[in-house]
C-alpha positions as CSV (number, residue, x, y, z in Angstrom):
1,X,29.4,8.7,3.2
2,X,25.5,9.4,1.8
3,X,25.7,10.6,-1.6
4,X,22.8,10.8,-4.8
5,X,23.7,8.7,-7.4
6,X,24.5,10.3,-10.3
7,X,23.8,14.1,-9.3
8,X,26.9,15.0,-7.0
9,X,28.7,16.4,-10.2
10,X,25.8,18.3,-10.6
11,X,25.4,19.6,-7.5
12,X,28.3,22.4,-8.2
13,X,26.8,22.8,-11.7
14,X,23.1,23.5,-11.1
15,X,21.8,27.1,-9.3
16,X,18.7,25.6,-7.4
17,X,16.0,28.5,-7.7
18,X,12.9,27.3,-5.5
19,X,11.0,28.6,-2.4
20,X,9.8,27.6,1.0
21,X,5.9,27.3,1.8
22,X,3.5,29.1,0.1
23,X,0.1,29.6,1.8
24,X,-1.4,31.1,-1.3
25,X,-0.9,27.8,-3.3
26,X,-2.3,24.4,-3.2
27,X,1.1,23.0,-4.7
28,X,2.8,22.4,-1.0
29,X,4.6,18.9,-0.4
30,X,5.6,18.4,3.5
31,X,7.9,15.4,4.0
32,X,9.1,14.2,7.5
33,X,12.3,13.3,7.9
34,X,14.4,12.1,11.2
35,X,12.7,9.0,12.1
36,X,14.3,6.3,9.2
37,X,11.3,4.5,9.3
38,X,12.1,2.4,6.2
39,X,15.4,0.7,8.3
40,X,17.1,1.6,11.1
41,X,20.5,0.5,9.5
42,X,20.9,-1.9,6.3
43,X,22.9,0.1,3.7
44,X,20.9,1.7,0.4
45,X,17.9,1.9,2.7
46,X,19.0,3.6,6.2
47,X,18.1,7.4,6.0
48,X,20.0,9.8,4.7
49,X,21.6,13.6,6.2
50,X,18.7,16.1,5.7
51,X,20.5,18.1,3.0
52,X,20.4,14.9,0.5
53,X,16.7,15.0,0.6
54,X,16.7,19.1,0.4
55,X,19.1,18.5,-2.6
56,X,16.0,16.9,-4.6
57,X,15.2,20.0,-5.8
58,X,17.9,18.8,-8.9
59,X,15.0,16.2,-9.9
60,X,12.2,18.3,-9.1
61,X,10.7,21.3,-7.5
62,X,8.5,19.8,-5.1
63,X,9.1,19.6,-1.4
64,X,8.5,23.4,0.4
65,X,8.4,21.9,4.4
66,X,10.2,19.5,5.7
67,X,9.9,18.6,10.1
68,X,12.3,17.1,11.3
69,X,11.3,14.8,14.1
70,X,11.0,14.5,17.0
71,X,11.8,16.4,19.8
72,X,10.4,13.7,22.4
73,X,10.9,15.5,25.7
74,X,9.8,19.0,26.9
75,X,10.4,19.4,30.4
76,X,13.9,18.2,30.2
77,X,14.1,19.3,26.6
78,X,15.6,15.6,24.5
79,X,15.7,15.0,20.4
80,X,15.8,11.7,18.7
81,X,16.7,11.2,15.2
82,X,17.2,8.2,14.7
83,X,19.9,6.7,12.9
84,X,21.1,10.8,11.9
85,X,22.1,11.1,16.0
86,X,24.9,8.9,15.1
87,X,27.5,10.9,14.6
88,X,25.9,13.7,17.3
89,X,27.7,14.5,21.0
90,X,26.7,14.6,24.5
91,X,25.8,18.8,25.7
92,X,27.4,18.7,29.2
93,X,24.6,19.3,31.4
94,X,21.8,18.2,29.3
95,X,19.8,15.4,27.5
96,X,20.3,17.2,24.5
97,X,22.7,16.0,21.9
98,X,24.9,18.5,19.3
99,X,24.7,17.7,15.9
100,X,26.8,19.3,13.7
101,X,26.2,18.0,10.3
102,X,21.7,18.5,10.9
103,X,23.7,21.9,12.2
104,X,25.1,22.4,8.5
105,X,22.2,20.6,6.8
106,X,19.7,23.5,8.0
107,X,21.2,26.2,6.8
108,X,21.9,23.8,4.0
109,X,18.3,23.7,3.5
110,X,17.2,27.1,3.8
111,X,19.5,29.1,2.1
112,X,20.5,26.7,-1.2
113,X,17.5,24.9,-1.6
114,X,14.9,27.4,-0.2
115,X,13.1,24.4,2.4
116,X,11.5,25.3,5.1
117,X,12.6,23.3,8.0
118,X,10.4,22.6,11.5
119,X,10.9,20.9,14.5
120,X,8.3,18.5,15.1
121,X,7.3,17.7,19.3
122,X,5.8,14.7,19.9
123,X,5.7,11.5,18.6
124,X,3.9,8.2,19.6
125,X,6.3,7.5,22.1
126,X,5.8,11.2,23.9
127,X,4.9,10.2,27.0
128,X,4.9,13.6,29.5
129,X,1.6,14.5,28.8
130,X,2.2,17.9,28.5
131,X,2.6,20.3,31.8
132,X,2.1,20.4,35.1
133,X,0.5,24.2,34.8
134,X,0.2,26.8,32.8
135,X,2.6,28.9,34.2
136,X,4.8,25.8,33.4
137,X,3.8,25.2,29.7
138,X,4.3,28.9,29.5
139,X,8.0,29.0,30.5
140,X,8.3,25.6,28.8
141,X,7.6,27.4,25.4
142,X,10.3,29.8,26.0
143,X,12.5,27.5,26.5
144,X,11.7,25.7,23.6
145,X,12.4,29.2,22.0
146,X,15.7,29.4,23.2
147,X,17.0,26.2,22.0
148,X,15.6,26.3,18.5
149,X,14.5,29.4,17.6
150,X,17.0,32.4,16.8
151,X,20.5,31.7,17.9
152,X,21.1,32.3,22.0
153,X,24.6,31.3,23.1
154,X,23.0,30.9,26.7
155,X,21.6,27.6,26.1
156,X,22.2,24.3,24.7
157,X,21.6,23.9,21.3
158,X,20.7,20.9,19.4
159,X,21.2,22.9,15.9
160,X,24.0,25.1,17.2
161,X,23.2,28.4,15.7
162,X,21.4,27.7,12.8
163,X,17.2,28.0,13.9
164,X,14.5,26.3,12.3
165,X,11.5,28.2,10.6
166,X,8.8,27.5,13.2
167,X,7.3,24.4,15.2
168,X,5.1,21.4,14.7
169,X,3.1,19.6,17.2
170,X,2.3,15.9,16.6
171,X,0.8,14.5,19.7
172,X,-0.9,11.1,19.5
173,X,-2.1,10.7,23.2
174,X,-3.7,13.7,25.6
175,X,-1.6,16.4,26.4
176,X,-2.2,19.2,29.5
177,X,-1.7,22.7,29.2
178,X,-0.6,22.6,25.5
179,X,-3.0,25.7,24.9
180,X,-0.7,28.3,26.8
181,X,2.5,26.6,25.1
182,X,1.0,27.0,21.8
183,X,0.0,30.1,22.7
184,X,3.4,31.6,23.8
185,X,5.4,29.8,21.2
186,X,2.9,32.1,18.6
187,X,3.3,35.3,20.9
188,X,7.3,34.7,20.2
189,X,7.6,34.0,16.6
190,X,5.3,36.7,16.1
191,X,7.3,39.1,17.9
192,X,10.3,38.3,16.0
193,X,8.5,38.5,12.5
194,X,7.5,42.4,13.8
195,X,11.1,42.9,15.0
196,X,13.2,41.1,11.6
197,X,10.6,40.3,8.6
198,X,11.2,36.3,9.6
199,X,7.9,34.4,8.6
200,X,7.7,31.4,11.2
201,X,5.1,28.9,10.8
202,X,3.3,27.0,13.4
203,X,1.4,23.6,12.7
204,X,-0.5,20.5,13.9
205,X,-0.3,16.6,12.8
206,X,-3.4,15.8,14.3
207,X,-5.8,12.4,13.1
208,X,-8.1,12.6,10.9
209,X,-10.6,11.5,13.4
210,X,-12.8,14.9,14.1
211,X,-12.4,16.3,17.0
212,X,-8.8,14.5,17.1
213,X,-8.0,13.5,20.9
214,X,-4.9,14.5,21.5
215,X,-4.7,18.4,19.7
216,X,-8.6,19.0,19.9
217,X,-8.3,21.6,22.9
218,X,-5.4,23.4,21.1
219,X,-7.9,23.1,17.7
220,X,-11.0,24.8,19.4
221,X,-10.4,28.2,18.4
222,X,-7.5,28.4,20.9
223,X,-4.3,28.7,19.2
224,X,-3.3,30.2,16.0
225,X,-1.9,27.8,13.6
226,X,-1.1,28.5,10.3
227,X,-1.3,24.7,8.7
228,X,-2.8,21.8,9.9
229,X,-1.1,18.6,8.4
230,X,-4.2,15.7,8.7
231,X,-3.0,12.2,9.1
232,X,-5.6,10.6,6.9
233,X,-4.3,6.9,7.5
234,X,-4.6,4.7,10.9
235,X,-8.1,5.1,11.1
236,X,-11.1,4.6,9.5
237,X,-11.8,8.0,7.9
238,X,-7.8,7.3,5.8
239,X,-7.5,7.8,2.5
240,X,-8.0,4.3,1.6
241,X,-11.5,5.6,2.4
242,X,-11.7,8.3,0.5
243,X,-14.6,6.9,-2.2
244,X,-16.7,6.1,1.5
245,X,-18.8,9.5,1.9
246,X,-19.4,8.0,5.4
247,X,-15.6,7.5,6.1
248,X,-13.8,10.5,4.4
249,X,-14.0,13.6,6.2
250,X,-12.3,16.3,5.2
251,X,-15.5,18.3,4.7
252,X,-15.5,18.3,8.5
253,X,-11.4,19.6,8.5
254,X,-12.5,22.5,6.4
255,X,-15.7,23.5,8.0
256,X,-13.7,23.6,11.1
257,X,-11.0,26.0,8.9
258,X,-14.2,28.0,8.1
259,X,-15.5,28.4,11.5
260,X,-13.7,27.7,14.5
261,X,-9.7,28.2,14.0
262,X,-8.3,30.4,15.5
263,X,-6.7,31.2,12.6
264,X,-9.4,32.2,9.8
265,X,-7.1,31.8,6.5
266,X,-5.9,28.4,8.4
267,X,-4.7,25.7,5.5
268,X,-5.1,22.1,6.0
269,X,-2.9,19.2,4.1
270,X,-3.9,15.8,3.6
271,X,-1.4,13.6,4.6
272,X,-0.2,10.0,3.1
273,X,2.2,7.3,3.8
274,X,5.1,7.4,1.6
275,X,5.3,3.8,1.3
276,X,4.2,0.8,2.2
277,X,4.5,-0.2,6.0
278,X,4.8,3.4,6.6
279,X,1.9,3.4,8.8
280,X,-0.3,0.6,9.9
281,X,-2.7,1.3,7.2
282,X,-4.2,4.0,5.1
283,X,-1.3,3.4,2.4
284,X,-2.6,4.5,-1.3
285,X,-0.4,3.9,-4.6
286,X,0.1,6.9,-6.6
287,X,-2.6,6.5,-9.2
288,X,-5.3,5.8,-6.5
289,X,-3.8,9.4,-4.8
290,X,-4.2,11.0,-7.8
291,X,-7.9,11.7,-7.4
292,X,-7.3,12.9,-3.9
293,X,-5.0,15.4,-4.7
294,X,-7.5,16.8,-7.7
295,X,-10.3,16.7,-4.7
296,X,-8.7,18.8,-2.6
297,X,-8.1,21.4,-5.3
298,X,-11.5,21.8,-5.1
299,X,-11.4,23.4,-1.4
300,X,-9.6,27.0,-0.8
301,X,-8.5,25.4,2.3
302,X,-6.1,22.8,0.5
303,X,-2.6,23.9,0.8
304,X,-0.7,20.2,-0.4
305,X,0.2,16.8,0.8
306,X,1.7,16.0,3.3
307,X,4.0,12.4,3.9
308,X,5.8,10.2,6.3
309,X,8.3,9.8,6.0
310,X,11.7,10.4,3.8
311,X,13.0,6.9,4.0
312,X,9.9,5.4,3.3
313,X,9.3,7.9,-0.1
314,X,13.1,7.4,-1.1
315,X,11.9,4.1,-1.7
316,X,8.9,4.1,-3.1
317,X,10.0,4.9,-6.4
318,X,7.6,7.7,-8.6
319,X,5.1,8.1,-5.8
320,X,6.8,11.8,-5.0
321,X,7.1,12.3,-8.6
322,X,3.7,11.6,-8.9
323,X,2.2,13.5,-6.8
324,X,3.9,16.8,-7.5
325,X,3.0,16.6,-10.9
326,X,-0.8,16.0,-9.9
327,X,-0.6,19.2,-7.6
328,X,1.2,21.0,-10.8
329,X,4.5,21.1,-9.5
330,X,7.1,21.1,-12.3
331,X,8.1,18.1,-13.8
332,X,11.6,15.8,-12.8
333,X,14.4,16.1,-15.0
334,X,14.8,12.9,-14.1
335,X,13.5,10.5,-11.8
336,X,13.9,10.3,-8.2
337,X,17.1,8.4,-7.1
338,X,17.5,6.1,-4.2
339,X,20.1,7.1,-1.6
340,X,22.6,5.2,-1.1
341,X,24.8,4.7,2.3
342,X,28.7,3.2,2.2
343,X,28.9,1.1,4.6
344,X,27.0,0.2,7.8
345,X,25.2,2.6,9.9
346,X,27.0,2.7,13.5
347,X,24.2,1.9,16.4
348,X,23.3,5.2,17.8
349,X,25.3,6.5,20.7
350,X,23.3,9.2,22.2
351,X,20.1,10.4,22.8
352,X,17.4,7.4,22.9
353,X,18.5,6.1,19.7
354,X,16.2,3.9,17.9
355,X,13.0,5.1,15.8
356,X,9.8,6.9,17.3
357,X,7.1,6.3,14.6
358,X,4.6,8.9,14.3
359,X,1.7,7.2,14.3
360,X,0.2,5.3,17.6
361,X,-3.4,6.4,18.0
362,X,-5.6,4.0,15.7
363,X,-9.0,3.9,15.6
């Protein structure tokens, strides 16, 4: 059993008021979660179910969007999550596994704590390469759509009926035909936000190398994205460069914003590490991201941070904290707690098991 220490009792105490993504605000946290980067299984350190992390909101109001990752196969459609696939079964038929508690934990996450939950594609162990055609890529998308998007008892689904809020792409190596995917995953949510009010949001992870080699076709004015979630770490233009004016870049990420997305009111995040050994470098302390966060109030373009991933911010004590307070997010009642996990986590039993880390294309 995962549990907060401390904060069960008040979790039937405390109404959580807080909201999902707000594009006209600079105060955004993203945080991945599905990969247990921290440790696949040791106990106090093993990721936790997605609704412990949504149910942070009881130390502070910070995280709007959380991706859960990854989906690692899109022809024969296949998740991974890591140590959180444990307790998920077999779809007769399929690759894909049901999961009944990330089931629960979504709607969990939307309706209590106000999160905005995507599904992340990708990872650095994607190894498809996209499509064959676009024809394929097209009905590939609507596929996608089926399974994730609003409940269709016609299909397998991961998530049973509960449907996440949009879709994030996080490709590290070159993909084909990803523009008429992207493009007919937009053409659906779209339709459904005519048809119910639903606001569905579609982003990129790409590197902060400019123009990034695995998303730069999709980022050439092709498809409309409404973030775009930088991965300023792995390469030489990371945030560990950000006092470099020859390194840092993001004056480049928001020119492009400015004039070739798709998508002119596009917002860009700067992502971080969460902790140490969370990528394989680029990893700032708190205090040295503290500047970087006041930068990037300085550009209408700046929509938040983004970090990977949960396990390695759970412990990595005050860094969260930290940086909501330097976007001018409200402060903790108290500081973040560890999670802790009774007794050992199970190998995983379906799916691919093991952990898909995000980041594989380094400069």
């Amino acid at each position: 059993m995962v549990s907060f220490q401390g904060l069960s009792a008040l979790l039937t105490l405390v109404q959580i008021v807080s909201a999902g993504y707000n594009s006209g605000s600079f105060k955004n946290i993203a945080v991945y979660w599905g990969q247990n980067s921290m440790n696949v299984g040791t106990p106090g350190i093993a990721q936790g179910r997605l609704s412990l992390y949504c149910a942070s909101e009881l130390t502070l109001a910070c995280i709007q969007i959380i991706p859960v990752a990854f989906l690692v196969s899109l022809k024969n459609p296949e998740i991974n999550l890591a140590n959180q696939q444990d307790g998920c079964a077999t779809i007769t038929g399929s690759k894909l596994l049901y999961c009944k508690d990330v089931e629960a934990d979504i709607v969990t996450c939307q309706k209590t704590y106000g999160k905005t939950i995507l599904l992340s594609i990708g990872g650095a162990t994607y190894t498809e390469g996209g499509f064959d055609s676009a024809a394929a890529a097209t009905a590939g998308a609507q596929n996608i759509w089926k399974i994730f998007g609003p409940y269709n008892s016609g299909v397998p689904r991961p998530f049973g009926t509960s449907a996440v809020d949009g879709f994030d792409f996080d490709y590290e190596a070159t993909v084909n035909n990803m523009i008429p995917f992207g493009v007919e995953l937009r053409r659906l949510m779209d339709a459904d936000k005519a048809s119910t009010g639903k606001n569905w949001l579609l982003t990129v992870a790409p590197q902060c190398e400019f123009p990034d080699r695995a998303n730069g076709a999709m980022l050439d004015g092709q498809v409309f994205f409404d973030i775009v979630m930088i991965q300023f770490y792995n390469n030489w233009c990371g945030v560990q460069n950000f006092n470099n004016p020859n390194a840092w870049n993001y004056p480049v990420w928001h020119n492009w914003a400015k004039t070739a997305s798709k998508n002119p009111n596009v917002k860009l995040m700067i992502g971080v590490p969460g902790g140490p050994g969370a990528a394989g470098s680029g990893y700032v302390d708190a205090a040295t991201l503290a500047p970087i966060i006041q930068y990037g109030k300085g550009y209408d373009t700046f929509t938040g941070i983004m970090m990977w991933d949960a396990s390695r911010v759970w412990q990595n004590p005050g860094f969260l904290d930290a940086a909501a307070s330097n976007l001018g997010l409200p402060a903790p009642t108290t500081t973040l707690t560890t999670i802790t996990t009774a007794g050992p986590t199970p190998t995983p039993t379906g799916g691919t098991g093991g952990t898909i880390p995000q980041w594989g294309q380094v400069s």
